[in-house]
C-alpha positions as CSV (number, residue, x, y, z in Angstrom):
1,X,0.0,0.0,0.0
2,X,1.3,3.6,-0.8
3,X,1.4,5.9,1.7
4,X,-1.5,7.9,0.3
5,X,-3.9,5.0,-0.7
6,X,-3.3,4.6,3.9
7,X,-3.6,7.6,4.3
8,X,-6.5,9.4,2.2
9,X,-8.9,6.1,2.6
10,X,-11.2,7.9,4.6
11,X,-11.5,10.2,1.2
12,X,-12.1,7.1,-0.9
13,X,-14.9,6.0,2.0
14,X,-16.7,9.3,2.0
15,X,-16.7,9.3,-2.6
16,X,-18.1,5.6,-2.2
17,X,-21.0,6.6,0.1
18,X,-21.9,9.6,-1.5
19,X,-20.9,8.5,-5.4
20,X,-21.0,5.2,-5.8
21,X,-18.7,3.8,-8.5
22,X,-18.5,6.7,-10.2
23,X,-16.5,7.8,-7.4
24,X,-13.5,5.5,-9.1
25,X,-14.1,5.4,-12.1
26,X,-16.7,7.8,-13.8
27,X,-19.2,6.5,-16.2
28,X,-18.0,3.2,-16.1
29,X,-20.9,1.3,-15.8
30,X,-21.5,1.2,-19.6
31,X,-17.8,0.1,-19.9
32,X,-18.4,-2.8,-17.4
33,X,-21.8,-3.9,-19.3
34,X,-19.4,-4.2,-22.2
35,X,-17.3,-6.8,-19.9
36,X,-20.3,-8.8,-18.8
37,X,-21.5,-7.3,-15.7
38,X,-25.7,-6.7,-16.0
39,X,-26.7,-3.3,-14.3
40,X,-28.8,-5.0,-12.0
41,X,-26.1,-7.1,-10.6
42,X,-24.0,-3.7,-10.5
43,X,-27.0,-1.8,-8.6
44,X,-27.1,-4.2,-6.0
45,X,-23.6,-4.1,-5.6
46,X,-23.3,-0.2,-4.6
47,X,-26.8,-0.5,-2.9
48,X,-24.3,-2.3,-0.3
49,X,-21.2,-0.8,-0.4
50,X,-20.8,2.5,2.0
51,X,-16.6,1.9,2.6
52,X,-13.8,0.4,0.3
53,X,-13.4,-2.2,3.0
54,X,-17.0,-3.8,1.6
55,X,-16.2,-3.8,-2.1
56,X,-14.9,-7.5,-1.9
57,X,-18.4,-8.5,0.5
58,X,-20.4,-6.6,-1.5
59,X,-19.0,-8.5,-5.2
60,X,-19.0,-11.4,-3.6
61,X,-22.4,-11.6,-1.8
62,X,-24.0,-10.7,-5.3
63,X,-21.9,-13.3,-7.6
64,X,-23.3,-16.0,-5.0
65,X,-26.7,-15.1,-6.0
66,X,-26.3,-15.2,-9.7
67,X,-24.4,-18.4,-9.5
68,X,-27.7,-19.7,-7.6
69,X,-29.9,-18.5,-9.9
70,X,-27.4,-20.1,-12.8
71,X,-27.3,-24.1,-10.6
72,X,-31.3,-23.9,-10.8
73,X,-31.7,-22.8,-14.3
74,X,-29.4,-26.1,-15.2
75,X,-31.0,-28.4,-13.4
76,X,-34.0,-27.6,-14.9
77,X,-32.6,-27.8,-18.4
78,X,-32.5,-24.1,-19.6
79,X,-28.6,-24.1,-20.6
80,X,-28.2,-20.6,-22.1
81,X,-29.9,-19.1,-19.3
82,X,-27.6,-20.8,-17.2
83,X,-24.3,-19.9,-19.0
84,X,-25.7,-16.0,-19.3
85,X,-25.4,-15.9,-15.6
86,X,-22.8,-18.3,-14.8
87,X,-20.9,-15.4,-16.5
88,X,-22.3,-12.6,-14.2
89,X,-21.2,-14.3,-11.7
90,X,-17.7,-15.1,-12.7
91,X,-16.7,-11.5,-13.4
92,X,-18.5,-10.4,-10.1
93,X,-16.3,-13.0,-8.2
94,X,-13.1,-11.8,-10.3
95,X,-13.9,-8.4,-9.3
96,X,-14.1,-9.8,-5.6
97,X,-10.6,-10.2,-5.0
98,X,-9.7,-6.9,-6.8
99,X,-9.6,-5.1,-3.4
100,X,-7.3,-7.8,-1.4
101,X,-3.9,-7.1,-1.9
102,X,-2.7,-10.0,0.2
103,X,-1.3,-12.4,-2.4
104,X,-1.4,-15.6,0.7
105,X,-5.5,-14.2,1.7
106,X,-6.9,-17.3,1.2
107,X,-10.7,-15.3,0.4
108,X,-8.7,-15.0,-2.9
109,X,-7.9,-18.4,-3.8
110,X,-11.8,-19.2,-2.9
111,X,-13.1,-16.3,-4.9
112,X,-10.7,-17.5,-8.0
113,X,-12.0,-21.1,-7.3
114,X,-15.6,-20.0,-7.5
115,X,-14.3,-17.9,-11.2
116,X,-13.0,-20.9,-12.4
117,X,-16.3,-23.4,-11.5
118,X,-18.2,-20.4,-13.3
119,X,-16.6,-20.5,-16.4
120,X,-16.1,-24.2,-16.0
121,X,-19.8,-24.5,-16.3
122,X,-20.4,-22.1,-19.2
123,X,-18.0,-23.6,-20.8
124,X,-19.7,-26.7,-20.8
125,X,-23.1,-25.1,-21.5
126,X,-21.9,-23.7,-24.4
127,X,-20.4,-26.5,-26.7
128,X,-16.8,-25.9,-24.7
129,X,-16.5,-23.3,-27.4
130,X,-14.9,-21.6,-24.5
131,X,-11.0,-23.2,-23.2
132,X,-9.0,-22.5,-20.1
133,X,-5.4,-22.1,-21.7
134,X,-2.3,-22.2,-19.1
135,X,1.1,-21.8,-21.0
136,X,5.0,-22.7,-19.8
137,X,6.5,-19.0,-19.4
138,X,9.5,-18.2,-18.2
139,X,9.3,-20.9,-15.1
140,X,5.7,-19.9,-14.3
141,X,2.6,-20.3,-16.1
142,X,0.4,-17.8,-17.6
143,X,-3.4,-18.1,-18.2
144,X,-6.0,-17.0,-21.0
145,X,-9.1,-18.5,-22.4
146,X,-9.5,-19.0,-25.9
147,X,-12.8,-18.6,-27.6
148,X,-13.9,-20.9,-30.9
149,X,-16.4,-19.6,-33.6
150,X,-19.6,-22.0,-33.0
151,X,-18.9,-22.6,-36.6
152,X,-15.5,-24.7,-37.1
153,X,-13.0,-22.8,-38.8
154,X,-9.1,-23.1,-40.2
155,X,-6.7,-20.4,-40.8
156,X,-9.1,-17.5,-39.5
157,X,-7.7,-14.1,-38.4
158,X,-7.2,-14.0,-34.2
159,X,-7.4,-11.3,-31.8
160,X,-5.9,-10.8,-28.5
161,X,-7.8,-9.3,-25.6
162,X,-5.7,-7.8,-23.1
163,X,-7.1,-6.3,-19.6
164,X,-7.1,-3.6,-17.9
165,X,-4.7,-3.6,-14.1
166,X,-7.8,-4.2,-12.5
167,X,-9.4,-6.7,-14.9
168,X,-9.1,-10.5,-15.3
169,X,-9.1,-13.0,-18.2
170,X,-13.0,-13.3,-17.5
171,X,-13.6,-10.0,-18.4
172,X,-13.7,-10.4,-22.2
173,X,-16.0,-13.4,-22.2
174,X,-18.6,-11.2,-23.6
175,X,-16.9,-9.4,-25.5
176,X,-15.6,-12.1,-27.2
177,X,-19.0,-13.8,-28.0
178,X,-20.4,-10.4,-29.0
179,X,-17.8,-9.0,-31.3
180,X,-15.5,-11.5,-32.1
181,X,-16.3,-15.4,-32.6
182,X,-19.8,-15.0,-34.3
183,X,-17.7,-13.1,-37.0
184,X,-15.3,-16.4,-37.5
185,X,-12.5,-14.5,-35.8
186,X,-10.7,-16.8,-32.8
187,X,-10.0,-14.5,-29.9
188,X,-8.1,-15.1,-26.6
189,X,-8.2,-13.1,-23.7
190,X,-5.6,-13.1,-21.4
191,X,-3.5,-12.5,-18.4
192,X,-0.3,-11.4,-18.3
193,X,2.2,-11.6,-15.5
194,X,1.0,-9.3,-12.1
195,X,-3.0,-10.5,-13.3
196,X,-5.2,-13.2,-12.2
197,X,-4.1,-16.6,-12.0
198,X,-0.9,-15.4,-13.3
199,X,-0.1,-13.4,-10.2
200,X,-1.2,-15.5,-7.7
201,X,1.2,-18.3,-9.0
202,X,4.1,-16.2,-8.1
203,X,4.8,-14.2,-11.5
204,X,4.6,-10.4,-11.3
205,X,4.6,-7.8,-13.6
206,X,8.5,-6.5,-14.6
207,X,9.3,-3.5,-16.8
208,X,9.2,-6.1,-19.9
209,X,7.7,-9.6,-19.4
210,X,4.1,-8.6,-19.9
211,X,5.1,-7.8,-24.1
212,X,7.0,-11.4,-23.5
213,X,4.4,-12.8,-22.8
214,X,2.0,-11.7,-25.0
215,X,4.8,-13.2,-27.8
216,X,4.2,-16.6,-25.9
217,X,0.5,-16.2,-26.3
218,X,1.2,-15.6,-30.2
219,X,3.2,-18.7,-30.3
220,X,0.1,-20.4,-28.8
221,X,-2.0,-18.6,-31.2
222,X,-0.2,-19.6,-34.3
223,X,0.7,-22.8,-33.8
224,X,-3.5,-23.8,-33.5
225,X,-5.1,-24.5,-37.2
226,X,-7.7,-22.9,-36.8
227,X,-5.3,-19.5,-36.8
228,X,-3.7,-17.6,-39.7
229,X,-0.7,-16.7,-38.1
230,X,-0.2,-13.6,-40.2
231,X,-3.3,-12.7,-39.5
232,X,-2.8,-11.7,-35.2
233,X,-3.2,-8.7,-33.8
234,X,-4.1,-7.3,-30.1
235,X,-7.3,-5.6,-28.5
236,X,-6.1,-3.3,-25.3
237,X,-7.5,-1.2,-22.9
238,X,-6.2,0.9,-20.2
239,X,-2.9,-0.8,-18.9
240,X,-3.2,-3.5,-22.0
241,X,-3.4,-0.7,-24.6
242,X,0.0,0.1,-22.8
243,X,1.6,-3.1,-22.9
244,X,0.1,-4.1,-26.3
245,X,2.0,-0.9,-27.8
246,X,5.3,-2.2,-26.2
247,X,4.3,-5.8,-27.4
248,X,3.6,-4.2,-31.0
249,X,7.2,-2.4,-30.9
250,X,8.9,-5.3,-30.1
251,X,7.0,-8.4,-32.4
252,X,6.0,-8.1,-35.8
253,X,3.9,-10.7,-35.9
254,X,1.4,-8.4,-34.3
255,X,-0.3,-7.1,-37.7
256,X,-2.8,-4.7,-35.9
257,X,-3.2,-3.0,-32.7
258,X,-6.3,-1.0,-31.1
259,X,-5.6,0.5,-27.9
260,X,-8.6,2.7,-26.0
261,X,-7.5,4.5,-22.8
262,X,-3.9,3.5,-23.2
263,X,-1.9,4.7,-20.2
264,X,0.7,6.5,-22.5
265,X,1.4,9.6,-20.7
266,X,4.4,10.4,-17.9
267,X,2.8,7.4,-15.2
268,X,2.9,10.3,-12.8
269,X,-0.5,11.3,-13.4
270,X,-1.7,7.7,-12.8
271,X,0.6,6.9,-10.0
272,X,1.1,10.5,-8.3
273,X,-1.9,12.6,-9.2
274,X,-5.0,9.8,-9.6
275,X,-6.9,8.3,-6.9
276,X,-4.7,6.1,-5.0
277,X,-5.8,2.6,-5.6
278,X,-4.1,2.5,-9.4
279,X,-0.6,2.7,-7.5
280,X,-1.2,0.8,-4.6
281,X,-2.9,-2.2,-7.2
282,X,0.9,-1.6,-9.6
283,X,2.8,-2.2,-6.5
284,X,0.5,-5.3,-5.6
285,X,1.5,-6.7,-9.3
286,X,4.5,-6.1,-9.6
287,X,5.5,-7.6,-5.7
288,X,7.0,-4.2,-4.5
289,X,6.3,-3.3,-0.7
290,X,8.7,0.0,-0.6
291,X,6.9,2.8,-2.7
292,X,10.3,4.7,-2.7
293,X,11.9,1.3,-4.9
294,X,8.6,1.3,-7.0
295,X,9.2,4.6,-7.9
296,X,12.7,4.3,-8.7
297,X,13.0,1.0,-10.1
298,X,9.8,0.4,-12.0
299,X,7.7,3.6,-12.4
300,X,10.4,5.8,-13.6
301,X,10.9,3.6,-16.6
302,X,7.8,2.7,-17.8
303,X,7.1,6.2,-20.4
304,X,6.9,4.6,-23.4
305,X,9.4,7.7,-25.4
306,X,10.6,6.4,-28.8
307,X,9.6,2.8,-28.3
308,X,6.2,3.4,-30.4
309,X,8.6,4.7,-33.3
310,X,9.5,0.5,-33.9
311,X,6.0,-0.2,-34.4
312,X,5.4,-1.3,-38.2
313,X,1.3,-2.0,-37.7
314,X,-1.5,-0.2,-37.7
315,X,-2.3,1.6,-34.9
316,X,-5.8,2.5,-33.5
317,X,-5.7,5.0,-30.4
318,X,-8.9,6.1,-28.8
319,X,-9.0,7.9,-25.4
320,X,-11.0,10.7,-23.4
321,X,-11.0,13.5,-23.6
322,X,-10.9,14.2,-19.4
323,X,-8.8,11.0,-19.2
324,X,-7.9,11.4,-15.6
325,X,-4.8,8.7,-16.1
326,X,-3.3,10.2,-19.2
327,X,-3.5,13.6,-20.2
328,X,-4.6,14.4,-23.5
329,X,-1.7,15.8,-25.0
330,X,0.8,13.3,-23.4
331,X,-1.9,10.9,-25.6
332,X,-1.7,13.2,-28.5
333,X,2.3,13.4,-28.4
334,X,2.7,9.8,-27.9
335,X,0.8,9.0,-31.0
336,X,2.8,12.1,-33.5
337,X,5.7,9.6,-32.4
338,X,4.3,6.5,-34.0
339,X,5.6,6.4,-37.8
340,X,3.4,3.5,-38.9
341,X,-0.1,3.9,-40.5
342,X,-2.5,4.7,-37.6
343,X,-5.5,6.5,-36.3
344,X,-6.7,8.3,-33.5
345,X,-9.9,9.3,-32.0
346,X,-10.4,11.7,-28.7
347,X,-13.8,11.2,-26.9
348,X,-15.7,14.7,-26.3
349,X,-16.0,15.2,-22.3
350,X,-15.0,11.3,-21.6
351,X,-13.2,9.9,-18.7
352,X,-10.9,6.8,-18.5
353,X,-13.2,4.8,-18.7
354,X,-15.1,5.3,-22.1
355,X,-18.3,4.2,-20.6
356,X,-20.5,6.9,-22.7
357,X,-19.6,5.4,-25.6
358,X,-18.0,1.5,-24.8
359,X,-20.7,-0.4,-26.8
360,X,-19.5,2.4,-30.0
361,X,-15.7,1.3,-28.6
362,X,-15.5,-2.2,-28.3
363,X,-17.9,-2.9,-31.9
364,X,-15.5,-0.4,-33.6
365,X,-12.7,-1.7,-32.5
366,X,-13.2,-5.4,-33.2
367,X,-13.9,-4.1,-36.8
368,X,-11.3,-1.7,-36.6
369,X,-8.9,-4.6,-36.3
370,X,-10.4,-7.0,-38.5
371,X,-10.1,-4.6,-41.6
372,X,-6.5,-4.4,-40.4
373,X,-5.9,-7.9,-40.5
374,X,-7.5,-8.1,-43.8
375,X,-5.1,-5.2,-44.7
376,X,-7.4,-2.5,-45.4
377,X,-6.0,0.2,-43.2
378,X,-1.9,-0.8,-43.9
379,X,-1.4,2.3,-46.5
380,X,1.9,3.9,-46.0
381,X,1.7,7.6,-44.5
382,X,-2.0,6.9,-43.2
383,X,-3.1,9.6,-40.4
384,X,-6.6,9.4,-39.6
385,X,-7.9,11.9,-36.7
386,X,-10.9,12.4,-35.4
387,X,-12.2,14.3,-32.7
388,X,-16.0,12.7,-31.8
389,X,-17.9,15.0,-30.0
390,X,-20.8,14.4,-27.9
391,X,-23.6,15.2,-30.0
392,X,-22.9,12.5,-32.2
393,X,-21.0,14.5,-34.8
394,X,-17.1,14.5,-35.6
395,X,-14.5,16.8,-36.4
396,X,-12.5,15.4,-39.4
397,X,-8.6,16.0,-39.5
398,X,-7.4,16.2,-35.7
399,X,-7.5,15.3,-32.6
400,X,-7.5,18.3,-30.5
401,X,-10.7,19.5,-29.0
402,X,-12.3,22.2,-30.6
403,X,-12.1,24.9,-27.6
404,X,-8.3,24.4,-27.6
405,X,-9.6,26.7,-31.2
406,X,-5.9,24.6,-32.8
407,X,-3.5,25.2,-29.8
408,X,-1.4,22.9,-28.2
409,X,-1.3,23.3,-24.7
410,X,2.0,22.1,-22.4
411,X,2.0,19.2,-20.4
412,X,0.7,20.1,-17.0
413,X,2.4,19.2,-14.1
């Protein structure tokens, strides 16, 4: 724990009560509907929680119920029913053990066996189009599940869905059975080292395993017939839009990359200036205790600079405008540096989050990426910007929001 997330948790309390969720993450619920969570479920959730200390009571007592309601609907023969809300509760009991930072608390290992019986289940109900991966990596394993068209398929495009810090491999289930498999396109979300499963078998997050790994998940990916292998690329948000653009600098068998809300700024906006639980959750995953080390050892190095200038795809950004992890025009500089063909659009009045436009987000970008893969957006010198505001309109030809009337501001500090 950083010395701020101790000692301003009384300020977190008091923005629960009074806020809700919005209170960490503004807007978010949309984004969350978008990673299977139903807004009923959520509701009930925050109808509970008055203190940070009840998030992981709160998650849990509400997954129980779902997984309840999903055991009765089997028995009685209604499969999808089932499966729909064996999922709600298997991201509601991921989410559980988001706010236990104690790798040895064993309420973890139950809440990540009750994930696992969830998707277990679903799995089953639906055709086992749906696989629990665990790869050899680097004397640890890592952990994804891949998800199968219903339709078999050989040598179809593949897509890699990477989480957020706070997200799990669970998180993209629907996601993946929205936009991905019922389009023929095999997708695998994942978690990298410091997430999940991953982190609780002992491997954390370094400055550079997490783009290692997501080259041992491509050497998963295209060793499998049903995979194209030069036809891979990687869906990120938040952290994973960060690690998928160091991944994409460093392999080139990554032949498209869309990255929304990519943490791409200085890191002392996210780990100094945000709410405290983003730094506090970094140290967790990457197994530092003494903030003072964090800061020297990892944070410090983590700006991505010139790294994105060894990036040869194409590159979708997307990010809001009020993104209170990355400020815009660190988002807007970190994109001039990219040299390959790419594309980037700034959300009117968002937050991190995206949630006033995540169903727009995660269609677009699983089509976004698909006519990448298909090499439709590869043209040398391509620079697509877009400002969306709102009101549903766009302003063609930049990025920068229109009241900036064509400045570019300096990097606050």
């Amino acid at each position: 724990m950083t010395w701020r997330s101790t000692g301003q948790s009384w300020a977190l309390d008091i923005a629960l009560a009074q806020g809700g969720f919005n209170a960490l993450h503004p807007r978010a619920k949309g984004t969350l509907e978008q990673l299977g969570h139903d807004h009923t479920d959520f509701d009930k959730v925050f109808e509970i929680v008055e203190s940070g200390v009840m998030l992981p009571k709160a998650w849990a007592r509400v997954a129980a119920q779902a997984e309840e309601r999903a055991l009765h609907h089997e028995r009685a023969g209604f499969g999808q029913t089932a499966a729909d809300l064996y999922l709600r509760a298997a991201v509601m009991w991921g989410r559980a053990q988001y706010s236990i930072f104690d790798i040895e608390d064993p309420r973890r290992s139950v809440f990540r066996e009750r994930t696992n019986h969830c998707v277990e289940r679903l799995a089953e109900l639906r055709g086992r189009r749906v696989r629990r991966i665990a790869l050899d990596f680097e004397g640890h394993k890592i952990f994804a599940l891949l998800h199968l068209p219903s339709r078999d398929v050989q040598g179809a495009p593949a897509v890699i869905l990477g989480p957020g810090m706070d997200m799990i491999k669970e998180d993209y289930i629907y996601a993946a059975d929205r936009y991905y498999t019922p389009r023929g396109i095999v997708a695998l979300s994942i978690e990298g080292p410091g997430q999940g499963e991953t982190r609780a078998g002992g491997l954390p997050v370094d400055l550079t395993n997490y783009e290692r790994a997501i080259s041992c998940y491509i050497d998963h990916l295209a060793g499998l017939p049903e995979v194209d292998a030069e036809r891979i690329g990687v869906f990120g948000i938040s952290m994973s839009g960060y690690w998928g653009l160091r991944a994409a600098a460093r392999d080139r068998r990554i032949k498209a990359l869309a990255a929304f809300e990519a943490v791409s700024g200085d890191f002392a906006t996210i780990f100094e200036r945000a709410q405290p639980s983003f730094k506090s959750n970094y140290m967790f995953m990457s197994g530092y205790t003494d903030e003072e080390s964090f800061d020297r050892e990892l944070a410090s190095k983590m700006p991505l600079g010139d790294l994105v200038r060894d990036i040869t795809c194409p590159v979708l950004l997307g990010i809001g405008e009020f993104d209170e992890l990355t400020q815009l025009e660190q988002a807007i500089a970190t994109y001039e540096r990219i040299t390959a063909p790419k594309e980037i659009r700034v959300y009117e009045n968002e937050f991190h989050p995206l949630g006033g436009v995540a169903a727009e987000v995660f269609r677009f970008g699983a089509e976004w990426v698909e006519r990448a893969l298909d090499g439709q957006l590869s043209a040398s010198g391509r620079d697509a910007r877009y400002y969306v505001h709102r009101d549903g309109g766009t302003t063609d030809g930049t990025a920068k929001p229109t009241w900036w009337s064509g400045t570019s501001p300096t990097h606050r500090v």
